[in-house]
N, C-alpha and C positions, 0 to 999 in steps of 0.2 A: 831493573831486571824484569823481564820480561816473562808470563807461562807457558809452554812449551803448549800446552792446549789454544793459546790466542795470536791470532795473522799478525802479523806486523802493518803500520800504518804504510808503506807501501805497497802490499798487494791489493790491501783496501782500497786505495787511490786508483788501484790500476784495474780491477773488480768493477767500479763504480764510473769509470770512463768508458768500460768496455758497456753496460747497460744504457749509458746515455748514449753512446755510436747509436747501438742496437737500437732503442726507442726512437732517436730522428727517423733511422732508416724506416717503420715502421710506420711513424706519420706521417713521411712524405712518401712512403708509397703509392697511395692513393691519388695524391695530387700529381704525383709522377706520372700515370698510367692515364689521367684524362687527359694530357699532352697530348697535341700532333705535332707532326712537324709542319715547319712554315712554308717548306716548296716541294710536299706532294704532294696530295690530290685534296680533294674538298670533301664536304660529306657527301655532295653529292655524284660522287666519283670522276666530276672532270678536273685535272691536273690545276694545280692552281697558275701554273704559267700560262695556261690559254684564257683562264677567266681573267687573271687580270690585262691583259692583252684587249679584251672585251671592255677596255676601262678611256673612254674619251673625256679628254682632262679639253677644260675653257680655256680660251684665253686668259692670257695675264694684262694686263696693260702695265707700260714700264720694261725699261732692259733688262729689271731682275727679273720680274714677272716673266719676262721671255727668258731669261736662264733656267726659272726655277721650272717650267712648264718643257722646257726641251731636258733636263732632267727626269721630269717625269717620265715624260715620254719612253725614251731610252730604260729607263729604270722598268717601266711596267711591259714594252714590246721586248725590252733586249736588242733593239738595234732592229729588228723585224717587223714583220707587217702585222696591223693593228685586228685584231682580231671583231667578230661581232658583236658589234655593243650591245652590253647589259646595264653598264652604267656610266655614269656622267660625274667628274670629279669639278664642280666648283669651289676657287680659291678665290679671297680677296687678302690682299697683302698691306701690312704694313713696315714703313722702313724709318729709322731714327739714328741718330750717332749722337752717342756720346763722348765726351772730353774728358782725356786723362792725362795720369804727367804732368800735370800741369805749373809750371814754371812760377816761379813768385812774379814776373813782368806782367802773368795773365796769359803767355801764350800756350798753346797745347803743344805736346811733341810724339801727342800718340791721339788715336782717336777709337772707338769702337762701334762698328758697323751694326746695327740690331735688327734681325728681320722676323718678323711675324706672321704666319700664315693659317689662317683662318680657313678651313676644309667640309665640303657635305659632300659626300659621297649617295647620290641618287639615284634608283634604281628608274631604269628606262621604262621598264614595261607597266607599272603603277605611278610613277613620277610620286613619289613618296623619299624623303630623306633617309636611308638605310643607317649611315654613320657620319658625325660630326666630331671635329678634334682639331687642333690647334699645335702647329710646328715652329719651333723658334729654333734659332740660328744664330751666333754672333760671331764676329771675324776682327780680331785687333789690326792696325795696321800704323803703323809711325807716317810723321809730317816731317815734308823735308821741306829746303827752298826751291829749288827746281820746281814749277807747276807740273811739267809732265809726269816725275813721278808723285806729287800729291795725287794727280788723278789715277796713273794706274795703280798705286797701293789701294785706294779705295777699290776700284773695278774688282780688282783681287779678294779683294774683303767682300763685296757681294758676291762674289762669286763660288767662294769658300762657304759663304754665307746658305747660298742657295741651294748648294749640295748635301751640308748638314739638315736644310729642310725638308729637302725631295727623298732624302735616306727615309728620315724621321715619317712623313707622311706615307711613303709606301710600305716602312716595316709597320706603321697600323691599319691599313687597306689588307694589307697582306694576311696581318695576324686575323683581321674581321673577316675575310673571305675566304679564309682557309676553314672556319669554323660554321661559316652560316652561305654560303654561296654553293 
């Protein structure tokens, strides 16, 4: 029996949910509010699509290398003309595959494409490294007997590969030059 003076253990629950909403909302307010967004302007008021436009990426050597660099490309112009360089994006790649599925005869019936991309984002007019960071990538792909398709499941697999890196590298150029560029 319960006294007509004391809540019941359910309003309490629901009392003490409504305080904890309220104190997240509280602490993450702050950190909410030094947010920018990632595709408008920089601090220092030019759009971030023309800076990173102003972004000439190295060669790659390797047919990923050239996938993941014409990625770039497209990712940071948009298909358009490259803007005036401010900075210079050196990559050096690394590629691996690993064996899985693997059969008790010892054969593989699946393989996993691994790509590594190793990034310094250098500023042109001091030639000083601005920002360094590291894109991985992995793309499964099955083995068949046909050689044709062993090779194009892989191509595909780098190729997926290269896309998950060129995302990964520009969403951190982008978050870094949105804030300091």
């Amino acid at each position: 029996m319960s006294s007509p003076n004391r809540p019941d253990r359910s309003s309490l629950n629901s009392r003490r949910r409504a305080l904890a909403l309220i104190g997240s909302a509280l602490l993450a307010a702050p950190l909410l509010s030094a947010c920018k967004p990632l595709y408008g302007t920089t601090q220092s008021g030019a759009q971030l699509k023309d800076v990173m436009a102003g972004i000439d990426i190295s060669k790659i050597p390797g047919r990923t290398g050239q996938r993941l660099r014409n990625e770039l490309i497209f990712a940071t112009t948009g298909g358009g003309h490259a803007g005036e360089t401010r900075y210079r994006l050196d990559i050096s790649i690394r590629e691996s595959v690993t064996k899985t599925l693997v059969q008790k005869t010892g054969d593989a019936e699946g393989e996993l494409y691994n790509l590594e991309a190793k990034y310094k984002l250098i500023s042109v007019a001091d030639r000083k490294v601005v920002l360094e960071g590291v894109g991985v990538g992995r793309a499964a792909f099955d083995r068949f007997d046909p050689t044709f398709a062993n090779v194009r499941a892989r191509i595909d697999a780098e190729n997926r590969a290269a896309r998950t890196v060129a995302e990964s590298i520009r969403t951190g150029v982008a978050g870094f030059l949105s804030s300091r560029a």
